[in-house]
C-alpha positions in Angstrom: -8.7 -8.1 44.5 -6.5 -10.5 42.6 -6.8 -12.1 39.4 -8.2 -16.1 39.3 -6.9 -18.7 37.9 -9.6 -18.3 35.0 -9.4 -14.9 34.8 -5.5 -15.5 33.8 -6.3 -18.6 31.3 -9.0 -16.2 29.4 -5.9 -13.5 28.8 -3.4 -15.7 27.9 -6.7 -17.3 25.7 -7.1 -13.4 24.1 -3.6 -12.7 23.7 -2.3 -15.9 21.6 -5.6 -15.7 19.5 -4.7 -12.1 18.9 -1.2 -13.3 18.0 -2.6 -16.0 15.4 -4.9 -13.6 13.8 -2.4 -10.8 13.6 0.5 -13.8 12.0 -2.2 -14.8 9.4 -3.0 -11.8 8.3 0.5 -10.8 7.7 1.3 -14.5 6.1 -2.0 -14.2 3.6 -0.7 -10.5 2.7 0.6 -11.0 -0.9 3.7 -8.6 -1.9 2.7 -6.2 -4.3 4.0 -6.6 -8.0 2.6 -3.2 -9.8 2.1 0.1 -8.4 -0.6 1.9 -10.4 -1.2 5.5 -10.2 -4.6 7.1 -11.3 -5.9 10.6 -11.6 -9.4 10.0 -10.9 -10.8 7.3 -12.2 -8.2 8.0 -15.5 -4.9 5.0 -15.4 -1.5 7.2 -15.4 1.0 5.1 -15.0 1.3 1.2 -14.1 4.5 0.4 -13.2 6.7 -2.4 -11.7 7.6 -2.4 -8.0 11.3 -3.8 -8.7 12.5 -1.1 -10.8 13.4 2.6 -8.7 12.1 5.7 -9.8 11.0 9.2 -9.0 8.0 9.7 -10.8 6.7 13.4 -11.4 2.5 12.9 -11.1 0.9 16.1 -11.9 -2.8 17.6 -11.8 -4.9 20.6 -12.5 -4.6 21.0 -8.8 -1.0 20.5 -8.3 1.6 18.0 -8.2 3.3 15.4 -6.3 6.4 12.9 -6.6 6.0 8.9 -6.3 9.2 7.1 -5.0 9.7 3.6 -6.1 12.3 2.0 -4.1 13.0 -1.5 -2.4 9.9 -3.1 -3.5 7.7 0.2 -2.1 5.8 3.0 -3.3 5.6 6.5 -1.4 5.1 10.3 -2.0 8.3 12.2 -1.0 6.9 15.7 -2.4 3.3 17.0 -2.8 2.2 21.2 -3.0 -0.9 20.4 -1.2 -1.3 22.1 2.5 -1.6 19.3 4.5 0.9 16.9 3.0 -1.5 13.6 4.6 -0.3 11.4 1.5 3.4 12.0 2.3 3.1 11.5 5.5 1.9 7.7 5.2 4.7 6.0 4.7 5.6 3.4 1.9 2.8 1.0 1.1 4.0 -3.1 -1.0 1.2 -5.5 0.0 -1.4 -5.5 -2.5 -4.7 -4.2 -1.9 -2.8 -1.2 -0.4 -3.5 2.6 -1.3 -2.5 6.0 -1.0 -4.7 8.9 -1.7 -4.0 12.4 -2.2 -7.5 14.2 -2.1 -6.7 17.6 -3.3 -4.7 16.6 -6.4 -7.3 13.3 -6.9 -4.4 10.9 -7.4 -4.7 7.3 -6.2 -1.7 5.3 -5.9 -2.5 1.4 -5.9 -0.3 -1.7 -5.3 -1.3 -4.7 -6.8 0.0 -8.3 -7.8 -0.2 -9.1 -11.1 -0.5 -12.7 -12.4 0.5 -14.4 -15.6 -3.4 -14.8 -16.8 -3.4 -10.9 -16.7 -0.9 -10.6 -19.8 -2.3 -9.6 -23.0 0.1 -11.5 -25.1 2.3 -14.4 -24.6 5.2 -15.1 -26.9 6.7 -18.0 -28.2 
């Protein structure tokens, strides 16, 4: 049986609204500005997203290595068996995570904004 006319205007419907909501989403993403790593619920490190580093994070459990390069944050090494946390890629929008469960690091990105300073000069 072949598609009607409707059934054709309801897909091409369903695909450009997918398009629009997939575009907005990626338009309203904000770049990330800090990458902050945790240990728990315990603040590590808060770092900016411009500068490169390796960063050596290290637990009772074991350790990994945070890569800082190009505006991104990823795990390049980690001891743990699996290795899920290295093997998701680099995260820069804010609101992103990584988590590496059997060392209990949490690697945030977020955007900072001037009214989150804690002093201002002059």
């Amino acid at each position: 049986m072949r598609p009607s006319r409707l059934d054709a205007l309801l897909i091409g419907v369903l695909l450009l609204s997918s398009l629009g909501i997939f575009l907005g989403v990626k338009l309203v993403s904000a770049a990330g500005t800090q990458v902050e790593v945790y240990r728990g619920e315990t603040l590590l490190h808060s770092l900016p997203l411009h500068k490169e580093r390796l960063l050596p994070v290290n637990s009772q459990q074991g350790r990994l290595v945070l890569q800082i390069k190009d505006g991104a944050a990823r795990i390049t090494e980690v001891d743990c068996p699996r290795q899920v946390c290295r093997s998701m890629g680099p995260i820069s929008q804010a609101g992103q995570a990584m988590i590496c469960l059997p060392n209990q690091i949490i690697v945030k990105i977020r955007k900072t904004h001037e009214s989150d300073l804690d002093a201002t000069t002059e």
